[in-house]
N, CA, C and O atoms as a CHARMM CRD file, in Angstrom:
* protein
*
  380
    1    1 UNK  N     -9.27800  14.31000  22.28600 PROA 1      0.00000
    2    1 UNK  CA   -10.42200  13.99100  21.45100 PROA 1      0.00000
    3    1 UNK  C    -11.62800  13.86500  22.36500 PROA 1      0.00000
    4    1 UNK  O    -11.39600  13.19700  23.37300 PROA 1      0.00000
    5    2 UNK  N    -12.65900  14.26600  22.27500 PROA 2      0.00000
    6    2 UNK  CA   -13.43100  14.83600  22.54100 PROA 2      0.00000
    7    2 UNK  C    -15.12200  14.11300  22.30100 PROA 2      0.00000
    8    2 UNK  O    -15.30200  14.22800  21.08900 PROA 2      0.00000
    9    3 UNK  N    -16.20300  13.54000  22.82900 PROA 3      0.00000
   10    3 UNK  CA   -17.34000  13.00400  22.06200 PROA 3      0.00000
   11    3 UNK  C    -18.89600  13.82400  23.06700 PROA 3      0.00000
   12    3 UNK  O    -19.76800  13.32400  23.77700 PROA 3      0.00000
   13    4 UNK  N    -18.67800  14.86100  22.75000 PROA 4      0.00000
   14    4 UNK  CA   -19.49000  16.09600  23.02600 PROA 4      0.00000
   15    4 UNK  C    -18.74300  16.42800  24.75200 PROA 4      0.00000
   16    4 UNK  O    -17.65100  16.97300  24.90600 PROA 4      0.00000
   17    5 UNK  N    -19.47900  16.03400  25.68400 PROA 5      0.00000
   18    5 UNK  CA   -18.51400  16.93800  26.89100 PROA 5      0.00000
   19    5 UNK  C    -17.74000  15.67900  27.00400 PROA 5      0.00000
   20    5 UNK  O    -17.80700  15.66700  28.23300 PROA 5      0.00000
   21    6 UNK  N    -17.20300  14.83400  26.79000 PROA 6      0.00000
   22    6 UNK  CA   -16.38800  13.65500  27.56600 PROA 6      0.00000
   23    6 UNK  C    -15.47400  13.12600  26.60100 PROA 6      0.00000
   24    6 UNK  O    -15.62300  12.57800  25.50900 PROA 6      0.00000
   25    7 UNK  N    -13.98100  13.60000  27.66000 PROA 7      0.00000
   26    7 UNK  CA   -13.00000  13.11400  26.84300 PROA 7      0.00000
   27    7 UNK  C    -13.18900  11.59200  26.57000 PROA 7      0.00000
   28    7 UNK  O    -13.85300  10.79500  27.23300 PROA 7      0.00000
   29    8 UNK  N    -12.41000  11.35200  25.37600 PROA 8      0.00000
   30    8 UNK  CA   -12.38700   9.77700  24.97700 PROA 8      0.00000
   31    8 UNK  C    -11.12900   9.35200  24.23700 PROA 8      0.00000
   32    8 UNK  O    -11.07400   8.26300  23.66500 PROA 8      0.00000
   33    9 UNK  N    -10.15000  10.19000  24.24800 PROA 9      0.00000
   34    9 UNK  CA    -9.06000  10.17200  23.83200 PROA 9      0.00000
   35    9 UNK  C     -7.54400  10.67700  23.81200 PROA 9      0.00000
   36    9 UNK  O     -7.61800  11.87800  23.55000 PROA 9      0.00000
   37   10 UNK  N     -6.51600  10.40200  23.93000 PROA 10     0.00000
   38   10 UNK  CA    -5.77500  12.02000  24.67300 PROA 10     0.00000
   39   10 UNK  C     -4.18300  11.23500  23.31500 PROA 10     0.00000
   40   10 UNK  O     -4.07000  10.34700  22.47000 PROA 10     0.00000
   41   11 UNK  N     -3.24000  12.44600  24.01600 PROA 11     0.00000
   42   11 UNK  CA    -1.96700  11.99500  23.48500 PROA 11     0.00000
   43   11 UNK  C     -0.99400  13.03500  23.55500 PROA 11     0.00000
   44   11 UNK  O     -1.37900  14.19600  23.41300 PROA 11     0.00000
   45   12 UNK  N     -0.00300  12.83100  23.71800 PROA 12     0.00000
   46   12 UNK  CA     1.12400  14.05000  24.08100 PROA 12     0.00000
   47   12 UNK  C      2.34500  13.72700  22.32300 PROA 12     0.00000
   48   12 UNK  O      2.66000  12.83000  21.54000 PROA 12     0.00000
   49   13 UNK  N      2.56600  15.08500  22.57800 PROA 13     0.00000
   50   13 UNK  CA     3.03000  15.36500  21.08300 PROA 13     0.00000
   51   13 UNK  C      3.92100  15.73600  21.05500 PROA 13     0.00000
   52   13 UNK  O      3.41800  16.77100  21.49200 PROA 13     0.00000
   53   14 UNK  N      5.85100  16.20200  20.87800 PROA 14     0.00000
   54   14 UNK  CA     6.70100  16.58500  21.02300 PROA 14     0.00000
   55   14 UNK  C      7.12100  16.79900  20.04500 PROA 14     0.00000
   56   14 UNK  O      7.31400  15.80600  19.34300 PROA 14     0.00000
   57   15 UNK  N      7.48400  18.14700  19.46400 PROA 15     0.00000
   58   15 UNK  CA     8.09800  18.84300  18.05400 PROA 15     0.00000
   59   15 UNK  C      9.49000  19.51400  18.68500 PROA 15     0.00000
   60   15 UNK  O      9.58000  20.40800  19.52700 PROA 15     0.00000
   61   16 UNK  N     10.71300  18.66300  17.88400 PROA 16     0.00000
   62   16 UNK  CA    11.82100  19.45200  18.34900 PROA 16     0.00000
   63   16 UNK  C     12.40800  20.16700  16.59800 PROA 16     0.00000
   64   16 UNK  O     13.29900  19.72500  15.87300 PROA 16     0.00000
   65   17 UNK  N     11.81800  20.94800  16.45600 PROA 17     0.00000
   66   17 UNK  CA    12.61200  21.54900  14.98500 PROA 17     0.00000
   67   17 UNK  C     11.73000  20.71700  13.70600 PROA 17     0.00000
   68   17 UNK  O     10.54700  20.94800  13.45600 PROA 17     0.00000
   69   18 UNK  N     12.55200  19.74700  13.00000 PROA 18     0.00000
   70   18 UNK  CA    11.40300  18.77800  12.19300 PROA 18     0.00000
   71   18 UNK  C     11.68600  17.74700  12.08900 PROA 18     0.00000
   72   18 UNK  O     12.24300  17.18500  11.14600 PROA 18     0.00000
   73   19 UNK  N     11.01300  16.99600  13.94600 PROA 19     0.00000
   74   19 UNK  CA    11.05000  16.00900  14.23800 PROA 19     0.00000
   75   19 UNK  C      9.69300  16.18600  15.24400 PROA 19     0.00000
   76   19 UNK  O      9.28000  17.16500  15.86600 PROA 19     0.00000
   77   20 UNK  N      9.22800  14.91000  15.13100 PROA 20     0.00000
   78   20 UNK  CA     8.06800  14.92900  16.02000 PROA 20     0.00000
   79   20 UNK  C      7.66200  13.32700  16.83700 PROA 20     0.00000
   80   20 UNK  O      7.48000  12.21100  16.35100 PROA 20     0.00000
   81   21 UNK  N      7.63100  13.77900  18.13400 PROA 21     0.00000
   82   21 UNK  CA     7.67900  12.39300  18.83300 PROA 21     0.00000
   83   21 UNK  C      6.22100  12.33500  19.53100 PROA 21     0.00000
   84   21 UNK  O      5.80500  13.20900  20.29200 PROA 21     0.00000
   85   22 UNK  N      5.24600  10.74300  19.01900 PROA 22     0.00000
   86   22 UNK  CA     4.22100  10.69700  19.93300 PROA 22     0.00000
   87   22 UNK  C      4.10600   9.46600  20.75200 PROA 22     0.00000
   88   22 UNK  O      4.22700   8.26400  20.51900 PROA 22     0.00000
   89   23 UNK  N      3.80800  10.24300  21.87100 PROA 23     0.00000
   90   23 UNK  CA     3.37100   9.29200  22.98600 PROA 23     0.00000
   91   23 UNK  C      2.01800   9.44000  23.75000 PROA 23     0.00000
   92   23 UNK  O      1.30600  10.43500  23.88600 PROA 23     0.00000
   93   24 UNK  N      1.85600   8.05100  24.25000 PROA 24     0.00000
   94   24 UNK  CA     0.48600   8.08000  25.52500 PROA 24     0.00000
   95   24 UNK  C     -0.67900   7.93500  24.71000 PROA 24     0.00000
   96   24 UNK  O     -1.72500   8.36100  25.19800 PROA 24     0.00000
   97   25 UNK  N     -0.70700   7.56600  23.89000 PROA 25     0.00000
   98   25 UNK  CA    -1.72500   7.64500  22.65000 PROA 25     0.00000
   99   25 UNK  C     -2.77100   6.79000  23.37400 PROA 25     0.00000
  100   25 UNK  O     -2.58900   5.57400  23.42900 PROA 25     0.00000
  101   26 UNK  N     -4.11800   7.48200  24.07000 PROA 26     0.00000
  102   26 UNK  CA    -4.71100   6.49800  24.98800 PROA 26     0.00000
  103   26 UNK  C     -6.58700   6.86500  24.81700 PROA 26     0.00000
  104   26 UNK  O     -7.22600   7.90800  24.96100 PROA 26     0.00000
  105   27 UNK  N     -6.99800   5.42100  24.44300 PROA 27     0.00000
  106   27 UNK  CA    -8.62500   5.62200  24.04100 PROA 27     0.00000
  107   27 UNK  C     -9.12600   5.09200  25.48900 PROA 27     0.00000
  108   27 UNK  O     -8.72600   4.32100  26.36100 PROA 27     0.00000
  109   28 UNK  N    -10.07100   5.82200  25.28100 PROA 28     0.00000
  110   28 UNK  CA   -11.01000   5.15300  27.19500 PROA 28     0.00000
  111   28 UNK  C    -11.45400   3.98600  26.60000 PROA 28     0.00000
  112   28 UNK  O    -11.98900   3.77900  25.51100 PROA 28     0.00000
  113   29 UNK  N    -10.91200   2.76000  28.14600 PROA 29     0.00000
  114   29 UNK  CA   -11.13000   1.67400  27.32400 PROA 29     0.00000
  115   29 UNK  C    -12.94600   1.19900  26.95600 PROA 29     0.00000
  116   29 UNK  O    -13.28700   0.33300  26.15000 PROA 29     0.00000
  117   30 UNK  N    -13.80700   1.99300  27.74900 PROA 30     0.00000
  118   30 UNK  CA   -15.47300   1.96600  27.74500 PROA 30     0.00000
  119   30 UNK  C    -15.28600   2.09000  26.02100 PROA 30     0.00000
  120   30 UNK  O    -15.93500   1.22200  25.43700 PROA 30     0.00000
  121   31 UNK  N    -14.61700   2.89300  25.23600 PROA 31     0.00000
  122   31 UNK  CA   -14.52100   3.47600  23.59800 PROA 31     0.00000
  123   31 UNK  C    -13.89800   2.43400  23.06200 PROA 31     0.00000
  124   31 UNK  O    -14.39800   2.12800  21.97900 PROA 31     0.00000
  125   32 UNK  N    -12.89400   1.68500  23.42600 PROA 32     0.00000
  126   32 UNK  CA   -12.57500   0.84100  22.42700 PROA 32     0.00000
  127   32 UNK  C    -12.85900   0.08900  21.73700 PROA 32     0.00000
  128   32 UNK  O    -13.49000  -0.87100  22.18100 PROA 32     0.00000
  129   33 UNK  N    -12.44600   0.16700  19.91800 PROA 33     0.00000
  130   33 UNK  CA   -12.98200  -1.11400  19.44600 PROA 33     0.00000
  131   33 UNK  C    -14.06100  -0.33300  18.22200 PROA 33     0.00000
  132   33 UNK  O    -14.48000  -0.80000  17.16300 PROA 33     0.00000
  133   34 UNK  N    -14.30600   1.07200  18.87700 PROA 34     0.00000
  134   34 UNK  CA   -15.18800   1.39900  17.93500 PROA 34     0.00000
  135   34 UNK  C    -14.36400   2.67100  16.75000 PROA 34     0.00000
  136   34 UNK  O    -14.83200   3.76000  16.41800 PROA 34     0.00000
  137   35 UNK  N    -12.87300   1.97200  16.27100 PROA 35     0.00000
  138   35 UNK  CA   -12.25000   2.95100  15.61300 PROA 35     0.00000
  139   35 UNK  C    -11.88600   4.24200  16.16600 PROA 35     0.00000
  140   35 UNK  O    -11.61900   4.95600  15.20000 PROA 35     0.00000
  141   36 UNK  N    -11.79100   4.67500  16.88200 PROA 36     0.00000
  142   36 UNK  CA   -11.19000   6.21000  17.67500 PROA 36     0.00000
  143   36 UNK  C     -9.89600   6.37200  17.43600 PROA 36     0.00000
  144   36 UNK  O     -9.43700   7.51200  17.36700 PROA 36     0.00000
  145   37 UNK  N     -8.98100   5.09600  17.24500 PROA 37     0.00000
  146   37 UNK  CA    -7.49000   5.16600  17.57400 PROA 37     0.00000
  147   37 UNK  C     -7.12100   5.87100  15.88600 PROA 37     0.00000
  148   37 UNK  O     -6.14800   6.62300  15.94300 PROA 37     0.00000
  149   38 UNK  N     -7.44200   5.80300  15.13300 PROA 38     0.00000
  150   38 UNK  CA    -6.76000   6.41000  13.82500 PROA 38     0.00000
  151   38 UNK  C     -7.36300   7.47400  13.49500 PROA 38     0.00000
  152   38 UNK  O     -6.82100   7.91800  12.48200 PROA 38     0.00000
  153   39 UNK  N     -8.51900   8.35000  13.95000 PROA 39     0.00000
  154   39 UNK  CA    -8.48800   9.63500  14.17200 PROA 39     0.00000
  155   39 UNK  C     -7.73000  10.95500  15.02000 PROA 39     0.00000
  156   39 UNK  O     -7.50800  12.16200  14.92900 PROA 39     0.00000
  157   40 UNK  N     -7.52300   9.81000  15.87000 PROA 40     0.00000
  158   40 UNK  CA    -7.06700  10.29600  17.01700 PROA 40     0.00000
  159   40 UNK  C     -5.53400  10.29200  16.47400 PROA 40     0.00000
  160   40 UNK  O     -4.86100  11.29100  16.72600 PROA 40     0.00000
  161   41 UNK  N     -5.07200   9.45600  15.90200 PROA 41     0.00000
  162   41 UNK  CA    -3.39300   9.22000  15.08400 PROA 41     0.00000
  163   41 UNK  C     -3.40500  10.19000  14.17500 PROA 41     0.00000
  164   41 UNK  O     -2.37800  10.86700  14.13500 PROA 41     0.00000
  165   42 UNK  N     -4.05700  10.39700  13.60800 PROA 42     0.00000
  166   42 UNK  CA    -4.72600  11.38800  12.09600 PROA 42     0.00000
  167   42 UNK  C     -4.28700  12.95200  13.07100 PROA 42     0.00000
  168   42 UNK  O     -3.28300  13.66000  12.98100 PROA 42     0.00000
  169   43 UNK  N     -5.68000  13.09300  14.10200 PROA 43     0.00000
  170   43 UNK  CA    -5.18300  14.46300  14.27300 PROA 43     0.00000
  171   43 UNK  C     -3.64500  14.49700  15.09300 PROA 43     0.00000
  172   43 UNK  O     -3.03600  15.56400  15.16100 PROA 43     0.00000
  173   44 UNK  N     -3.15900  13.40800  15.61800 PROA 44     0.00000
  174   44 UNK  CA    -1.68900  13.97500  15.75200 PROA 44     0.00000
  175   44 UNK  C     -0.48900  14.11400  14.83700 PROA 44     0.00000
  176   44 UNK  O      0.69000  14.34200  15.10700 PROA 44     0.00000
  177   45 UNK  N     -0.96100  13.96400  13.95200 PROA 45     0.00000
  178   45 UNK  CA    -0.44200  13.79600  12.41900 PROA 45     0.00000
  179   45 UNK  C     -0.62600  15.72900  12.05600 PROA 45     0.00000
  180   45 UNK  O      0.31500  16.52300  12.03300 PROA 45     0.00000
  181   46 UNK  N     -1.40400  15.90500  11.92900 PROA 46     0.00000
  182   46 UNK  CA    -2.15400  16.60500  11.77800 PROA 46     0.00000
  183   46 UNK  C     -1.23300  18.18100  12.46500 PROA 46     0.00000
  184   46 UNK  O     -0.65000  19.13800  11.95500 PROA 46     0.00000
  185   47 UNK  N     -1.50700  17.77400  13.68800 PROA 47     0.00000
  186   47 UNK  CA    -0.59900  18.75100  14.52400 PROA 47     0.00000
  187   47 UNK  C      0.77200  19.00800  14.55200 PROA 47     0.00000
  188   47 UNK  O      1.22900  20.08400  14.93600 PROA 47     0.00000
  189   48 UNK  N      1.58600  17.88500  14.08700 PROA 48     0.00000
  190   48 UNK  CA     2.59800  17.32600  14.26900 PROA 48     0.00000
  191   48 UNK  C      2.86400  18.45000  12.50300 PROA 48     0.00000
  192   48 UNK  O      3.92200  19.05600  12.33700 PROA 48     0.00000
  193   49 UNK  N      2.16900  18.47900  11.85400 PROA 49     0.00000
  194   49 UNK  CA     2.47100  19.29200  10.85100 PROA 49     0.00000
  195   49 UNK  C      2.10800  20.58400  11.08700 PROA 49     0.00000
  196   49 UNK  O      2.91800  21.30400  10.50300 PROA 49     0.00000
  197   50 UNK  N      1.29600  21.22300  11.65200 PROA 50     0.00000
  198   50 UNK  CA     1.25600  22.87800  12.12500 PROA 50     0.00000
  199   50 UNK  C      2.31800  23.02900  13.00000 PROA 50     0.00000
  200   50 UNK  O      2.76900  24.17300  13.05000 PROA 50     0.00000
  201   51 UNK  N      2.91000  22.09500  13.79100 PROA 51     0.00000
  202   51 UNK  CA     4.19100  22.77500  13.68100 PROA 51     0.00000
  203   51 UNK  C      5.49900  22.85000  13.36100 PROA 51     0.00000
  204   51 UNK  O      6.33800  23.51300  13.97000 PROA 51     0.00000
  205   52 UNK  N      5.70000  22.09800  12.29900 PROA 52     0.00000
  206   52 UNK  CA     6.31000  22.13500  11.21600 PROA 52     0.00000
  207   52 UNK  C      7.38600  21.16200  11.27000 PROA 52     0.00000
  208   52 UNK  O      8.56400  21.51000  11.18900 PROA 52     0.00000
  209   53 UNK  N      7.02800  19.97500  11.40100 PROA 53     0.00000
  210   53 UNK  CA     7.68000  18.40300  11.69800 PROA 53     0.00000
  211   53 UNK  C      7.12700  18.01200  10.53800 PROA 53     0.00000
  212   53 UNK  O      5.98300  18.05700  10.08600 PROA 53     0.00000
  213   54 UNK  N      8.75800  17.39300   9.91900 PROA 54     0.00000
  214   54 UNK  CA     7.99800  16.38400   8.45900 PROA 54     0.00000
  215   54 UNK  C      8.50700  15.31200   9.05500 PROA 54     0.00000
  216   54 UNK  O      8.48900  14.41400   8.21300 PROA 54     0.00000
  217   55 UNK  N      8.95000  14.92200  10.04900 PROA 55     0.00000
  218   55 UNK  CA     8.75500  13.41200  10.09500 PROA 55     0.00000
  219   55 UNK  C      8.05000  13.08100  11.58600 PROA 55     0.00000
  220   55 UNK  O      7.54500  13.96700  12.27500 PROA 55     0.00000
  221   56 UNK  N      8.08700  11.92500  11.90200 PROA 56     0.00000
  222   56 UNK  CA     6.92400  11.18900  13.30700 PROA 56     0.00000
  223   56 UNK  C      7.50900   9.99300  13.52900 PROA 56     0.00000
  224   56 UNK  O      7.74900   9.15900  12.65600 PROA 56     0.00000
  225   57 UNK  N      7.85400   9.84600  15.21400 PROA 57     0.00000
  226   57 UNK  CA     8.41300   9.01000  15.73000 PROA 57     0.00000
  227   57 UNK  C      7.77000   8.02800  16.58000 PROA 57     0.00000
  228   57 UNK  O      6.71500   8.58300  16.89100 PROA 57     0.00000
  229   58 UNK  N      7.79200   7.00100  17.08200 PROA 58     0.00000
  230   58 UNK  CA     6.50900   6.41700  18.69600 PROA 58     0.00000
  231   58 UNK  C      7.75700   4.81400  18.80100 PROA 58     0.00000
  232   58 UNK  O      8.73300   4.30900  18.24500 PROA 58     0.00000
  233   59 UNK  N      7.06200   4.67700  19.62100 PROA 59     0.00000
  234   59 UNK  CA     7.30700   3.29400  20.54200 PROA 59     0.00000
  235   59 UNK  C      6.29200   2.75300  20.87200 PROA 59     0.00000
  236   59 UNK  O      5.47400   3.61100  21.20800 PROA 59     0.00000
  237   60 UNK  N      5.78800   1.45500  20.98100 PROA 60     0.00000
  238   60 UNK  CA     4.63000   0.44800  21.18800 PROA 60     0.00000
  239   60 UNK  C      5.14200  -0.73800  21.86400 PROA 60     0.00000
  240   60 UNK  O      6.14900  -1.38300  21.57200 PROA 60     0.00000
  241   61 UNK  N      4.16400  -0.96900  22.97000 PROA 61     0.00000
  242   61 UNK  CA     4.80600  -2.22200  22.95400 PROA 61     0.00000
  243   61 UNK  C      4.69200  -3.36800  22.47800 PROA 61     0.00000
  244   61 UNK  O      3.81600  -3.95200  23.11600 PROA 61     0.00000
  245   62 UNK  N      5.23500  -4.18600  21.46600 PROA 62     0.00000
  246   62 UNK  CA     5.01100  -5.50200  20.49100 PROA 62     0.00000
  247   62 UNK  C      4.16500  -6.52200  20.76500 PROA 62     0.00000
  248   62 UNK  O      3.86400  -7.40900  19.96700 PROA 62     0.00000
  249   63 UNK  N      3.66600  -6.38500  22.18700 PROA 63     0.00000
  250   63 UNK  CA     2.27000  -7.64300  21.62900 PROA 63     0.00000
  251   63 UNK  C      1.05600  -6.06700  21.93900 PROA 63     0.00000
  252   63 UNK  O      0.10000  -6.58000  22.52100 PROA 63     0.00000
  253   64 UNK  N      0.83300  -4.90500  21.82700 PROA 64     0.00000
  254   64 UNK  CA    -0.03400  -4.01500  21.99900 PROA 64     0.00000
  255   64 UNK  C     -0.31700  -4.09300  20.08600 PROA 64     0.00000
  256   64 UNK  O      0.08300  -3.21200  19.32600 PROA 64     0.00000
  257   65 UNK  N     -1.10400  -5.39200  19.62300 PROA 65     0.00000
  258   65 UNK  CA    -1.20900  -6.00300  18.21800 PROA 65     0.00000
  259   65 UNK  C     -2.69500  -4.85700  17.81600 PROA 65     0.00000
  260   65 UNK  O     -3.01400  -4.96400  16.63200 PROA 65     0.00000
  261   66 UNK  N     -3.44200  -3.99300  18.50300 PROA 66     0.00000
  262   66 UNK  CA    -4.61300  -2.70000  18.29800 PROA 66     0.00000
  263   66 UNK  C     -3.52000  -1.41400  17.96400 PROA 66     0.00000
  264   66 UNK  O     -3.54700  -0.78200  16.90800 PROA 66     0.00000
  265   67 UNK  N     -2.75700  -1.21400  18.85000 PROA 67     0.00000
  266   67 UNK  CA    -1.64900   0.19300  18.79100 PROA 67     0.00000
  267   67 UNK  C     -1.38700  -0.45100  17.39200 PROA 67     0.00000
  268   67 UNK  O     -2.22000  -0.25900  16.50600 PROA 67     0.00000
  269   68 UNK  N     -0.56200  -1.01200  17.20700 PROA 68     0.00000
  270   68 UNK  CA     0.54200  -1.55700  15.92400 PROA 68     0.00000
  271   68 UNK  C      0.03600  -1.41400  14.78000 PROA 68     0.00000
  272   68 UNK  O      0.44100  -0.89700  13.73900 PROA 68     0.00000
  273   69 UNK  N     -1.27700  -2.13800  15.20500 PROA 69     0.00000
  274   69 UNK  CA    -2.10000  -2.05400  13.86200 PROA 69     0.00000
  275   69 UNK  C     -2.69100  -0.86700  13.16100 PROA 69     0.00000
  276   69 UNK  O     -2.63700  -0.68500  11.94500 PROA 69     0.00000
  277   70 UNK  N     -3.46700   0.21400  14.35700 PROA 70     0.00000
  278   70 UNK  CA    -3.30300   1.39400  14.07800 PROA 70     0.00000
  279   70 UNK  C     -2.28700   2.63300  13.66400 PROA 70     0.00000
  280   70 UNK  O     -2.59100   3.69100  13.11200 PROA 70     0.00000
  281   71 UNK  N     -1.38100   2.31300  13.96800 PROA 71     0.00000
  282   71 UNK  CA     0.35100   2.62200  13.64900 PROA 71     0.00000
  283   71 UNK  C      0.45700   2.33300  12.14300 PROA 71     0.00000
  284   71 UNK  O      0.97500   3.07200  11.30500 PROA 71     0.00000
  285   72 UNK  N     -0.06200   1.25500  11.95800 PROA 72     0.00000
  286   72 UNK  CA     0.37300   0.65000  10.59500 PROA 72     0.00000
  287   72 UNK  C     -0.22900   1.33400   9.39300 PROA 72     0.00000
  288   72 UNK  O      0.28200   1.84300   8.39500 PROA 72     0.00000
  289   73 UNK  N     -1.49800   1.18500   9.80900 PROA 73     0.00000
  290   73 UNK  CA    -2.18800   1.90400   9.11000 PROA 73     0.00000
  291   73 UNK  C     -2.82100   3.31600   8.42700 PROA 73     0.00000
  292   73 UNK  O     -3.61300   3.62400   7.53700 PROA 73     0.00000
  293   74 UNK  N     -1.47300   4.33000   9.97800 PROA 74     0.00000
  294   74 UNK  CA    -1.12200   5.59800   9.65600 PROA 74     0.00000
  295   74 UNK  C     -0.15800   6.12800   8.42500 PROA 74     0.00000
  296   74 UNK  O      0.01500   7.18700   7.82200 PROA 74     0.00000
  297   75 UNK  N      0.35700   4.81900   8.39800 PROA 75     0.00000
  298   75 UNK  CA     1.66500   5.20700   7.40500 PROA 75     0.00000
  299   75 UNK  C      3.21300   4.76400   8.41600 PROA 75     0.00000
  300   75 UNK  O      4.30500   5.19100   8.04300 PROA 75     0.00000
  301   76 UNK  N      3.10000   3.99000   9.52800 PROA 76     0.00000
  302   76 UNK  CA     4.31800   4.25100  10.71600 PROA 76     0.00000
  303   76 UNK  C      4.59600   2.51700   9.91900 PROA 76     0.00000
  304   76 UNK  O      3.83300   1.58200   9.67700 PROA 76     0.00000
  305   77 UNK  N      5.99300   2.73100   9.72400 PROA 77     0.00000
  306   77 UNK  CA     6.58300   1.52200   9.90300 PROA 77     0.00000
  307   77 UNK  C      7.69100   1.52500  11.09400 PROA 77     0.00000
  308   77 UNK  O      8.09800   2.40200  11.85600 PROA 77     0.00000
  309   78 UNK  N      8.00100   0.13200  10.90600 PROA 78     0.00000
  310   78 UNK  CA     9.05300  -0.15600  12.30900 PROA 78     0.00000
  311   78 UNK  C     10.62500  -0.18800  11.88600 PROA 78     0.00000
  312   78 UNK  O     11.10700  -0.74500  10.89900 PROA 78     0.00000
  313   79 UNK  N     11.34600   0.61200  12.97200 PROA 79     0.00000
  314   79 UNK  CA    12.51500   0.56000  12.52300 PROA 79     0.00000
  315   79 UNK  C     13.41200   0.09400  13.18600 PROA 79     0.00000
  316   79 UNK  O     12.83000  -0.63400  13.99000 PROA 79     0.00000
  317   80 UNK  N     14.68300   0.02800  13.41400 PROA 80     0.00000
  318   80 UNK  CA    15.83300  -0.92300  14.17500 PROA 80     0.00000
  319   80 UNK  C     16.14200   0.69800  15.33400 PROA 80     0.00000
  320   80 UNK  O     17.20100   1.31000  15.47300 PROA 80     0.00000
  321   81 UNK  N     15.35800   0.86100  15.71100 PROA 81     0.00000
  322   81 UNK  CA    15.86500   2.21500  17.00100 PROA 81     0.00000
  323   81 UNK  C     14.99800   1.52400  18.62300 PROA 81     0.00000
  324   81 UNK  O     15.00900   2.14500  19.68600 PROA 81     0.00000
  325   82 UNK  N     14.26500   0.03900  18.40700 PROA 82     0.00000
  326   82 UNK  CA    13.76100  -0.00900  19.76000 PROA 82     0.00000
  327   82 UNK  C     14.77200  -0.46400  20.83800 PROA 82     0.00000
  328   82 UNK  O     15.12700  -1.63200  20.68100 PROA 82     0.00000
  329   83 UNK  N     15.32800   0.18200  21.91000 PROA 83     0.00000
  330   83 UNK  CA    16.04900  -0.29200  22.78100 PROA 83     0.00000
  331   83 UNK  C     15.24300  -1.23100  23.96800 PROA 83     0.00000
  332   83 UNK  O     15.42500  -1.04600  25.17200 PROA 83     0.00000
  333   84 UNK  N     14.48800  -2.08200  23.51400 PROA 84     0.00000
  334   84 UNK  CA    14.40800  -3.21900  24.30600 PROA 84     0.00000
  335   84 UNK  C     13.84300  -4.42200  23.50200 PROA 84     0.00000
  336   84 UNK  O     13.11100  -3.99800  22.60800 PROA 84     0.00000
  337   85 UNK  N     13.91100  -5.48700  23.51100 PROA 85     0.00000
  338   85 UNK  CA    13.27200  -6.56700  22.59800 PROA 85     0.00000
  339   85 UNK  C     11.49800  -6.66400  22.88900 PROA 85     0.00000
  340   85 UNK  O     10.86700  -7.51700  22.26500 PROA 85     0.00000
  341   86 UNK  N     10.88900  -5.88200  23.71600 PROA 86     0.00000
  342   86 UNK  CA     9.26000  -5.78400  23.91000 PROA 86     0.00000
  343   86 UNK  C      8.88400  -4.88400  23.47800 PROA 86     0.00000
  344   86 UNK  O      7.67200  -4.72400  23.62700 PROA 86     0.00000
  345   87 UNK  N      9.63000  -3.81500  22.72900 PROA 87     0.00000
  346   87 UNK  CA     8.98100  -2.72500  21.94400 PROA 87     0.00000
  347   87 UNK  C      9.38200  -2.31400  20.69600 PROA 87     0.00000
  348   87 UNK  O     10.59800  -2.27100  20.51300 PROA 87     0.00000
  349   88 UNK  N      8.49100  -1.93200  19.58900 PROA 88     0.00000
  350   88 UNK  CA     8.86900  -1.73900  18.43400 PROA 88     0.00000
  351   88 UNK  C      9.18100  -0.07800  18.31700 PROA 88     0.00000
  352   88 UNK  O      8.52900   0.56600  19.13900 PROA 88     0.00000
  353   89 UNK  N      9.70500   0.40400  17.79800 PROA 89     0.00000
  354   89 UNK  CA    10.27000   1.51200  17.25800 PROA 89     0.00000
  355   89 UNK  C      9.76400   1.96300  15.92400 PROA 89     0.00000
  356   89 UNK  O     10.28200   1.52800  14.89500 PROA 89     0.00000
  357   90 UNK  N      8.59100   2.97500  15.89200 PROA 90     0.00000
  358   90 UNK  CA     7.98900   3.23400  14.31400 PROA 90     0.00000
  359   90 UNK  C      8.47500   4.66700  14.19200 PROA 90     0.00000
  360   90 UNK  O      9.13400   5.34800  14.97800 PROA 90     0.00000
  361   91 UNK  N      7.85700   5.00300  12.72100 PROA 91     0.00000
  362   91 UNK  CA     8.65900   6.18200  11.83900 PROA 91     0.00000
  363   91 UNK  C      7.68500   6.43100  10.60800 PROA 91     0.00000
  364   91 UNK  O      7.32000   5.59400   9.78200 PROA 91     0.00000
  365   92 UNK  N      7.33100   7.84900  10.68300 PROA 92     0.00000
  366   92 UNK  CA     7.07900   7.81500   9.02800 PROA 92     0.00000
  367   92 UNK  C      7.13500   9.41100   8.86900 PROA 92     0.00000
  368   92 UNK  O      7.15900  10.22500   9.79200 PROA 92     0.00000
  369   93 UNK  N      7.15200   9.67900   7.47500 PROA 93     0.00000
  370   93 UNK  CA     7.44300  11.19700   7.01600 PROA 93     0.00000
  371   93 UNK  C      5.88900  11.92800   6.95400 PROA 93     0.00000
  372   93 UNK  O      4.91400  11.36000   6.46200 PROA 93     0.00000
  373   94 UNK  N      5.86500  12.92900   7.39200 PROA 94     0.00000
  374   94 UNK  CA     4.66000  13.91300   7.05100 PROA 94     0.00000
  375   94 UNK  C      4.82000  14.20100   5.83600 PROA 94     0.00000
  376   94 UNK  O      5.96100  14.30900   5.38600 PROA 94     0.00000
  377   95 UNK  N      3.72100  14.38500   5.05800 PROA 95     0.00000
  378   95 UNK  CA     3.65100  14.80300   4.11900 PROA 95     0.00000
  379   95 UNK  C      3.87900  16.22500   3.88500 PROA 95     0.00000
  380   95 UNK  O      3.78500  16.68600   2.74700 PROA 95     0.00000
């Protein structure tokens, strides 16, 4: 993501068949605060459907209470797949 020449946002995206895993989901912290994180969720949403993933996977870590919340508000709920007690495990279906 992009705010004319200077990145301000990034994220790595993994489509295995129709499954889709995101990670690194990362706003410059100079940007934070001013909403970037659920556009930035949006277009990996977004992508995550051109290539042909109906569902979306991530990991957060449980007091990261900005990630979560943005998570939440994508449509990601949390599920019983986090293998450590400091991170939550989210999920939701593409439309």
């Amino acid at each position: 993501m992009a705010d004319g020449e200077r990145v301000v946002g990034q994220f790595e995206l993994t489509v295995t068949g129709a499954s889709a895993w995101l990670s690194r989901v990362i706003v410059d912290p100079a940007e934070r605060g001013r909403g970037l994180a659920r556009p930035l969720v949006e277009l990996a949403l977004g992508k995550a459907r051109t290539f042909g993933a109906t569902e979306i996977g991530l990991k957060v870590i449980a007091g990261n209470v900005a990630a979560t919340r943005a998570y939440r508000a994508a449509g990601f709920v949390e599920t019983d797949a986090a293998d450590r007690p400091d991170v939550l495990a989210m999920r939701r279906a593409l439309d």
